[in-house]
N, C-alpha and C positions, 0 to 999 in steps of 0.2 A: 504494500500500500504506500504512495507515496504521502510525503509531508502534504500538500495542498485536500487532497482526496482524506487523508486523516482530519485536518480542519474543520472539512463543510461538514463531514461526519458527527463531527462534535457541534456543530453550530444547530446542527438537524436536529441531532438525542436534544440538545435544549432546549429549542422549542415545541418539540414534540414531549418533553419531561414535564413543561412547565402547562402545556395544555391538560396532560394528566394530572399532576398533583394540582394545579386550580380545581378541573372539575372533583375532587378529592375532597377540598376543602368544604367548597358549597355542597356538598351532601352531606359530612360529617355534622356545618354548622345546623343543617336544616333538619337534621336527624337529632341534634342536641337539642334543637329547639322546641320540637314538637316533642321529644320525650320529658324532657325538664316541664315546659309550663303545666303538664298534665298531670306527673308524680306529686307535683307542689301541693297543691290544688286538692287531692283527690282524699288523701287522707283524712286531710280534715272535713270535708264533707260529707266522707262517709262517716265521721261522727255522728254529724246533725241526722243526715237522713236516715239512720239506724233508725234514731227513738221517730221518726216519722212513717218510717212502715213499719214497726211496731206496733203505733195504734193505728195502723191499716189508712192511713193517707193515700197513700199509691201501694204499690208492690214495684218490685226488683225490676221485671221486664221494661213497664216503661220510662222510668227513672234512667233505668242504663241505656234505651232508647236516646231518650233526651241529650242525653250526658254526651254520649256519642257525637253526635250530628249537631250539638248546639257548638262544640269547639269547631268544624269545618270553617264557618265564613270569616271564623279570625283567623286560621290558615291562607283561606285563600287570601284574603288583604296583606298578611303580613307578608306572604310571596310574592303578590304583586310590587311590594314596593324593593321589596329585597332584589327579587330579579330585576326591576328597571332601573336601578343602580349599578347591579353588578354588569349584566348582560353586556351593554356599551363599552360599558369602561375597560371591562378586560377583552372586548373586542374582536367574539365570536361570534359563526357564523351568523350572516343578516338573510335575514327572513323567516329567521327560526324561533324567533322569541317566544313565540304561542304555545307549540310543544317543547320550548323549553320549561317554560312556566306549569306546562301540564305534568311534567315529570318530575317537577318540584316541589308539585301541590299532593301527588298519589305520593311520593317518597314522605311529605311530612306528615298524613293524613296513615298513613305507616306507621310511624314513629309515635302518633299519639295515639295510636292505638295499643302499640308497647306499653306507653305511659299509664294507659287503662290498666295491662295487664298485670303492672309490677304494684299501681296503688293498691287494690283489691288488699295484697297478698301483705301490706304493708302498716303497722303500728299507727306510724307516725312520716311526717314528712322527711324524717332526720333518717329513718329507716330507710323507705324510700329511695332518695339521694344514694346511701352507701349502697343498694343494689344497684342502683343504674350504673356508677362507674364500672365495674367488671362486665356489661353487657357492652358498655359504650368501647370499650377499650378492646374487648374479643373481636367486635365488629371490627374497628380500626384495623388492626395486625392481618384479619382476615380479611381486607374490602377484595383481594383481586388485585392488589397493584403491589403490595409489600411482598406478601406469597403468595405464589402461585397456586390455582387450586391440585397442580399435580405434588406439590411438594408438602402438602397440609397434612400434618399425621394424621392417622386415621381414625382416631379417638373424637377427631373434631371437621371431621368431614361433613356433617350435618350444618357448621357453619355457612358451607357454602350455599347450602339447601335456602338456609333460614335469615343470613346477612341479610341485614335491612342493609347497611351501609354499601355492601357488595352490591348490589342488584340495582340499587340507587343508583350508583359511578358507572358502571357496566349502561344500563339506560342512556347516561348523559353522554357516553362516550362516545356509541353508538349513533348518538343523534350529534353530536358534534363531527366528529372525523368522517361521517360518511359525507362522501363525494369532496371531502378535503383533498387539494394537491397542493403538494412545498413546492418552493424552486428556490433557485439560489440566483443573486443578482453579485457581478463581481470577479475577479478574476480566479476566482476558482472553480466555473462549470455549475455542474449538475448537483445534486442529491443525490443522499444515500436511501431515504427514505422519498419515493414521491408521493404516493397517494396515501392516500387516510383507512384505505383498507390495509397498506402493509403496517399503518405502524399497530391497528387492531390487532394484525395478528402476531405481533412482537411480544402483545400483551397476552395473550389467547384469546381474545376475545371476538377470531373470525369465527363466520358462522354461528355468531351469536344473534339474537332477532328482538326487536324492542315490544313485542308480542307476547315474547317469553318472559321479557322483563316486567310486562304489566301483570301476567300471570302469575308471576311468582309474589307479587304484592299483594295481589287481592289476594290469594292465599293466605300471606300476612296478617293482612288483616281480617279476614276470616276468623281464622284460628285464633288470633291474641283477641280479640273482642268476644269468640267464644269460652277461652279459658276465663277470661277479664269476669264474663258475665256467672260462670259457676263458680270460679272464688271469689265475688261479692256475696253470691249465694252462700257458702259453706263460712263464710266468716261475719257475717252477718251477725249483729248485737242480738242477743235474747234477751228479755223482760221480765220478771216476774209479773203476774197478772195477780192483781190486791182482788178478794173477795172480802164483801161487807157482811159480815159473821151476825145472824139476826139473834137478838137479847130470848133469853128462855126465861 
């Protein structure tokens, strides 16, 4: 390889590094986002509304209906403003903002459904909190870009399955790099990498589909708002019920 051809080589990895670990960040922040406001939150409400369906105000189902579906429209606002900040400025592809914005809204709408799953199961907010760091931090090491899923021991292969973080990046990457091409202006020629499929597949991530990436989400959520919804149930406050003892 010569000196010039080693250069662009390196100028390429960087801007192909740096398009990865960006898209990295915005999903981990938007994955901490929507897991945090939710675990906060959750605890403590599910104090009040114990003693409220208790004496049969509502029941479980629609309460956790509610709960659910009332946090989406402050997702979607706070991604709108998040993506129309970020989107520009770091200077990815145009015309794409809508399904960017769409994969930012299912990936945090993800994540607080996590947030659902871990309050349930949780004392207190303090509680809470020290569960989510070892979720937030598994997901991290595991998104797809630190390790690879071939090199993942097999103890934690299910991560791949269940990464919110992973599935998130893998999404945005997909809808970034496709139909990307580098070039190099200068006296050094060509690229090592041109198009946006090879550098996908540098990462494995050819032959990946943003189809499968919506699939493995709702699954996501699926599942964590089902588990969410029977460990509300199973930890749910009991009452003693006072009877008034008539005078003999």
């Amino acid at each position: 390889m010569s000196v010039s051809h080693f250069f662009v080589l390196l100028l390429t990895q960087a801007s192909i590094m740096d398009r990865f670990g960006l898209l990295s960040l915005v999903i981990i922040g938007a994955t901490n986002m929507g897991v945090a406001g939710t675990i906060r939150s959750f605890p403590k409400e599910k104090a009040i509304v114990s003693g409220e369906m208790a004496a049969s105000m509502y029941r479980i189902g629609p309460y956790f209906i509610a709960k659910a579906l009332s946090e989406i429209p402050l997702i979607g606002i706070y991604n709108a403003v998040f993506g129309s900040i970020v989107y520009p400025l770091v200077r990815l592809q145009k015309g794409r903002f809508k399904k960017f914005l769409g994969l930012i809204t299912v990936q945090s709408i993800a994540s607080e459904a996590l947030g659902l799953l871990i309050g349930p199961v949780s004392s207190s907010s303090d509680v809470a909190l020290a569960l989510f760091h070892p979720f937030l931090m598994l997901n991290i090491v595991f998104d797809g870009r630190n390790i690879s899923e071939e090199n993942t021991p097999a103890i934690l292969k299910w991560v791949n399955k269940a990464g919110l973080i992973r599935w998130g990046f893998i999404g945005l990457s997909l809808h970034e790099f496709d139909g990307l091409v580098f070039s190099s202006s200068g006296p050094f020629g060509g690229t090592a990498v041109k198009t946006g499929q090879e550098a996908l597949a540098r990462f494995g991530l050819d032959g990946k589909l943003l189809e499968d990436v919506i699939g493995a989400q709702t699954k996501i959520i699926a599942g964590c708002w089902l588990m969410s919804f029977v460990g509300l149930t199973l930890t749910g406050q009991k009452f003693a019920v006072m009877k008034v003892l008539s005078a003999e």
